[in-house]
N, C-alpha and C positions, 0 to 999 in steps of 0.2 A: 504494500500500500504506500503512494506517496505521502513523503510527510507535508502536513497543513502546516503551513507558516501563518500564525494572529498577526497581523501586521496593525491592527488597529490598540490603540492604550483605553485604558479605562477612562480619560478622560476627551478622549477624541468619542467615546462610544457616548457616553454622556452628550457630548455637543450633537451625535445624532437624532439622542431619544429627542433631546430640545428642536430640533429641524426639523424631526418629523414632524411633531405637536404644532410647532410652525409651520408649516405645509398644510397641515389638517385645520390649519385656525383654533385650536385648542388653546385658550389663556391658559398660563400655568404660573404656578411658585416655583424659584428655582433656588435651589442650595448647591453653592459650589464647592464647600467643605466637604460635603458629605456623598456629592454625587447623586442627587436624586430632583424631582419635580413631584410638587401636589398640583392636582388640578380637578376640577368636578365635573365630568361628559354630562351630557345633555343627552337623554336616548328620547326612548317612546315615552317616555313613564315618568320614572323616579329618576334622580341626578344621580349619578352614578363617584362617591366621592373615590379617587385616585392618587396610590403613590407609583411611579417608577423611580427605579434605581440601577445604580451599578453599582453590586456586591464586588468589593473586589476580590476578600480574602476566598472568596467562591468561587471568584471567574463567572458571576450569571448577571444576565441583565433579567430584573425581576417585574415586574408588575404587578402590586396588590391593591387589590379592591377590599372594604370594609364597607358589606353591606348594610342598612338602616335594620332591616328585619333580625330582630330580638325575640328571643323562642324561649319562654318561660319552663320550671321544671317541668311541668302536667305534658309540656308539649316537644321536650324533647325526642322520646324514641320517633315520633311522627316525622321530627323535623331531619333526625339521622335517616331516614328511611327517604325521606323524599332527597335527599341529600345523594345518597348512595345513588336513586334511580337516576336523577341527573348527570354523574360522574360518570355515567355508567355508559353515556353518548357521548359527552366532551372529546373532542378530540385535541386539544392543547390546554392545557393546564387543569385546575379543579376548585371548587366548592369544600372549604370545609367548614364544620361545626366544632365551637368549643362547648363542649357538653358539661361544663361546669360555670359559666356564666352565659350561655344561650346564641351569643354570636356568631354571624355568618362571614364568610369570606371569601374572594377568589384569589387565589394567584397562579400565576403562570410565569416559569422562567425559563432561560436560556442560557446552555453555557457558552463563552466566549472564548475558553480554551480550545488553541487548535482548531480553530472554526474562524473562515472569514467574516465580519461582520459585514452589512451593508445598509444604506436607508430604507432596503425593502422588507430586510429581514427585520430592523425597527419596528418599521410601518408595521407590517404583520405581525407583532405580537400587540401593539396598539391596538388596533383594531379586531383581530379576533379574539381578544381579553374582553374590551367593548363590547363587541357584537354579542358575546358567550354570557356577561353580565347584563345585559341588557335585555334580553331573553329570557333570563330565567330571576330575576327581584320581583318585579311585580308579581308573579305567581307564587312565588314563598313567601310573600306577603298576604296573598289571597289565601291560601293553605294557615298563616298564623290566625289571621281575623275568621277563620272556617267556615270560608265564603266559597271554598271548591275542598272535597275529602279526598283524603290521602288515596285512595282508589283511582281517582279519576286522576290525581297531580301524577301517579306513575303510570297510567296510562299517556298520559301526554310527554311528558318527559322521559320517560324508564326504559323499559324491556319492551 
């Protein structure tokens, strides 16, 4: 196998996430100590609130989402259940729940090791973190206010 030369630094990878978000017209907060942007997407729905990063001691360009929808104990196994049927389609990154204070999350990362980075490869975890979050909050929200039952949320999202 050829070896893959990273020609790009963590902070050249950094000035890409910011150029995509620029490109996209995404306003953001930018922290240049630390390598990362907050920003909050606009989807169909709910705001979608946003960190990207460049982990460096990891090598991944990370994206996490912290979803609004908060899942009390009574509603926990429900929320791990519709949780799991979700991940269960994701094709990049995942939904997880802390099942001791009820919160939801996505993230999705990439590693940068040995891998060329480029603005499309950016673009594309922007976007299909988005897309993937976007699609599925408003309905874990309809499933917490039990305005759709976990029957039909993994019919729709699951197996």
């Amino acid at each position: 196998m050829a070896e893959i030369i990273n020609t790009a630094t963590a902070s050249e990878i950094f000035n890409m996430i910011c150029s995509s978000l620029d490109k996209l017209k995404i306003k953001y907060e930018k922290n240049d100590v630390d390598l990362s942007v907050k920003c909050v997407i606009f989807g169909r729905d709910i705001p979608i609130d946003t960190k990207l990063y460049v982990d460096i001691e990891n090598k991944l360009i990370v994206f996490q989402s912290n979803l609004k929808t908060v899942f009390p104990p009574e509603k926990i196994v429900n929320a791990a259940v519709a949780i799991n049927a979700v991940n269960f389609n994701v094709i990049d990154g995942a939904f997880g729940l802390d099942v001791l204070n009820g919160t939801v999350d996505f993230k999705l990362s990439c590693s940068f090791e040995e891998r060329q980075v480029t603005n499309d490869l950016v673009a594309y975890i922007i976007l299909c973190s988005f897309n993937t979050v976007d699609a599925v909050n408003d309905k874990l929200e309809q499933l917490l206010k039990e305005e759709i039952e976990l029957e039909e949320f993994v019919k729709n999202f699951g197996y």
